[in-house]
PyMOL commands that place a pseudoatom at each C-alpha (Angstrom):
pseudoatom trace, name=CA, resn=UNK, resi=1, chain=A, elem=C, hetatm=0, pos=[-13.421, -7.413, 29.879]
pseudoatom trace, name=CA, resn=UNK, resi=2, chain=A, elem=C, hetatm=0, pos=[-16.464, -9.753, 28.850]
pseudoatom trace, name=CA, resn=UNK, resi=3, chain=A, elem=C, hetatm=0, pos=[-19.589, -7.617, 30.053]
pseudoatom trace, name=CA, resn=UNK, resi=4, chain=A, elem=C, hetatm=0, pos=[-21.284, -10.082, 32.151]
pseudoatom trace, name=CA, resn=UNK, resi=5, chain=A, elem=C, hetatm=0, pos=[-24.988, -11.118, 31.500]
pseudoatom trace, name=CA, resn=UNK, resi=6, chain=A, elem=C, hetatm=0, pos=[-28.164, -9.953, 33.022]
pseudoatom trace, name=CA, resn=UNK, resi=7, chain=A, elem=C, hetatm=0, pos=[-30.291, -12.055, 35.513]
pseudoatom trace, name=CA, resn=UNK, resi=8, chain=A, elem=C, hetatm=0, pos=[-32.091, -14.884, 34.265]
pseudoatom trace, name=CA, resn=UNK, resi=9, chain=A, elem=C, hetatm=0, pos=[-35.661, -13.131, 33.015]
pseudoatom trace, name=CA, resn=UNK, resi=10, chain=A, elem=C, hetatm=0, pos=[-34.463, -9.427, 33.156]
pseudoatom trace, name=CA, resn=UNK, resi=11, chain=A, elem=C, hetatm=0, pos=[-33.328, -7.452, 29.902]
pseudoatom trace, name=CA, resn=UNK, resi=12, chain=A, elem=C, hetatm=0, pos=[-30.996, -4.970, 29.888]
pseudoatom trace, name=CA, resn=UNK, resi=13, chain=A, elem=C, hetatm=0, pos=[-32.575, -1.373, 28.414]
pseudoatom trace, name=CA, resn=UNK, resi=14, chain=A, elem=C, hetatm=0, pos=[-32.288, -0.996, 24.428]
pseudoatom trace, name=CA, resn=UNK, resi=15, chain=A, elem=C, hetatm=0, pos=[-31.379, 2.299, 23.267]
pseudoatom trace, name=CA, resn=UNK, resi=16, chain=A, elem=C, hetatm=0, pos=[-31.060, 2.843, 19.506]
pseudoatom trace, name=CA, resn=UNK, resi=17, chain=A, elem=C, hetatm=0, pos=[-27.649, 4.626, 18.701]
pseudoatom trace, name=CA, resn=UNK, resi=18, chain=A, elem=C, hetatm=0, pos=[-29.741, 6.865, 16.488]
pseudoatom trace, name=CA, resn=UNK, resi=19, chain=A, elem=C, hetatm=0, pos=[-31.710, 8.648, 19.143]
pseudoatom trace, name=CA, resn=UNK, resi=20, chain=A, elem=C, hetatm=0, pos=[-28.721, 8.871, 21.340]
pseudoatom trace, name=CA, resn=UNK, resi=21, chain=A, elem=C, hetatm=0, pos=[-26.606, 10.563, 18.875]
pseudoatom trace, name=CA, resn=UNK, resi=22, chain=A, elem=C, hetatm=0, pos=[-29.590, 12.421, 17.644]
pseudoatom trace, name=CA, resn=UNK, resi=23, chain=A, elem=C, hetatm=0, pos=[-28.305, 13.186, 13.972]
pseudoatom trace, name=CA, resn=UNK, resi=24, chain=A, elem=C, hetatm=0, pos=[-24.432, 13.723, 15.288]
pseudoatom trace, name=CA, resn=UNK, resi=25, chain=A, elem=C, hetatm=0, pos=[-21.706, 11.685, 16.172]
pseudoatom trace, name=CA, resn=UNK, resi=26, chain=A, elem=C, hetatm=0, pos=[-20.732, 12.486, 19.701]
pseudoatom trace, name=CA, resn=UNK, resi=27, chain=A, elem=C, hetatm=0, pos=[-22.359, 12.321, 23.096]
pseudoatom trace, name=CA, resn=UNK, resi=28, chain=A, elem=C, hetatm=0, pos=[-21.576, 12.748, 26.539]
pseudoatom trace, name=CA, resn=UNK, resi=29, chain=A, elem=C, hetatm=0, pos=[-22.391, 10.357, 29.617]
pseudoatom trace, name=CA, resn=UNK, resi=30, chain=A, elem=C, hetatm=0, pos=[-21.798, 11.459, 33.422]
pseudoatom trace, name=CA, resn=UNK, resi=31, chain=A, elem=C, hetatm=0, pos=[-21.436, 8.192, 35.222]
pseudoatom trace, name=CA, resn=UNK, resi=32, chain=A, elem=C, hetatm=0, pos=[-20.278, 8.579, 39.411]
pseudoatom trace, name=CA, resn=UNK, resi=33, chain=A, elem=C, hetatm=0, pos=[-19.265, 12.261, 38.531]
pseudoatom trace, name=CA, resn=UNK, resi=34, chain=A, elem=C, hetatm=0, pos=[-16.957, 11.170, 35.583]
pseudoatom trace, name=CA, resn=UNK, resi=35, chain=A, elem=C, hetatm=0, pos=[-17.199, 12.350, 32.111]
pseudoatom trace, name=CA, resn=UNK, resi=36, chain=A, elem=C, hetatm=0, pos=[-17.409, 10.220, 29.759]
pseudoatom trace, name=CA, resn=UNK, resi=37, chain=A, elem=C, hetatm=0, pos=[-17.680, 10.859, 25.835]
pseudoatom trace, name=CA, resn=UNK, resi=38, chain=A, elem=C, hetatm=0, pos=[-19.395, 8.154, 23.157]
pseudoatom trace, name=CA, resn=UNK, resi=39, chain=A, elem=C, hetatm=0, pos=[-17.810, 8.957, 19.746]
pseudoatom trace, name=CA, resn=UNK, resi=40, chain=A, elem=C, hetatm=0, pos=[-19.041, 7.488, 16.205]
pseudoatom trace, name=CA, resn=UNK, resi=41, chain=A, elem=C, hetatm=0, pos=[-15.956, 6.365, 14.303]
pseudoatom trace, name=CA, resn=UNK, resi=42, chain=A, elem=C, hetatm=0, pos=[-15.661, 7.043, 10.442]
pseudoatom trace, name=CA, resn=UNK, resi=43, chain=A, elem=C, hetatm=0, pos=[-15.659, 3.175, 10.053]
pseudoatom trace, name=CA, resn=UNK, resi=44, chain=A, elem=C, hetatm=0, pos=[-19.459, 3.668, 11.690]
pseudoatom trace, name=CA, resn=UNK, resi=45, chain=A, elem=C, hetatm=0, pos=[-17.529, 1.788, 15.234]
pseudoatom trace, name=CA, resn=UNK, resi=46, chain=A, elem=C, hetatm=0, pos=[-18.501, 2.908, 18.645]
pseudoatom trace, name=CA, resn=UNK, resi=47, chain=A, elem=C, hetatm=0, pos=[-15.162, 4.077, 21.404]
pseudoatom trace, name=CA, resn=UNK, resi=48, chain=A, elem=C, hetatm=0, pos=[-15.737, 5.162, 24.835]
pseudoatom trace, name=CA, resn=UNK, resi=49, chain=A, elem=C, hetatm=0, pos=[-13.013, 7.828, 26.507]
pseudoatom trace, name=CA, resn=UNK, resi=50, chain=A, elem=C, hetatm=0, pos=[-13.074, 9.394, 29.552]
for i in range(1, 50): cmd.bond("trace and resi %d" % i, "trace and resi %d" % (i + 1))
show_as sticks, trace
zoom trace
């Protein structure tokens, strides 16, 4: 799925992965209730499981 762009003149938010992971390589997002976990991969890659 191709994400699809913002509106013409508004950004999306920038978040640096650094101060998300905050020195470790997992973190959890709640999104409508669901759990959601954002996982560094050895290869330095970013995966998203639920």
């Amino acid at each position: 799925m191709i994400p699809t762009p913002p509106p013409a003149g508004k950004q999306p938010p920038v978040y640096q992965s650094q101060e998300l992971f905050q020195g470790g390589k997992v973190v959890l997002i709640v999104h409508q209730g669901r759990e959601y976990w954002l996982r560094i991969t050895n290869a330095g890659k970013l995966i998203l499981t639920a």
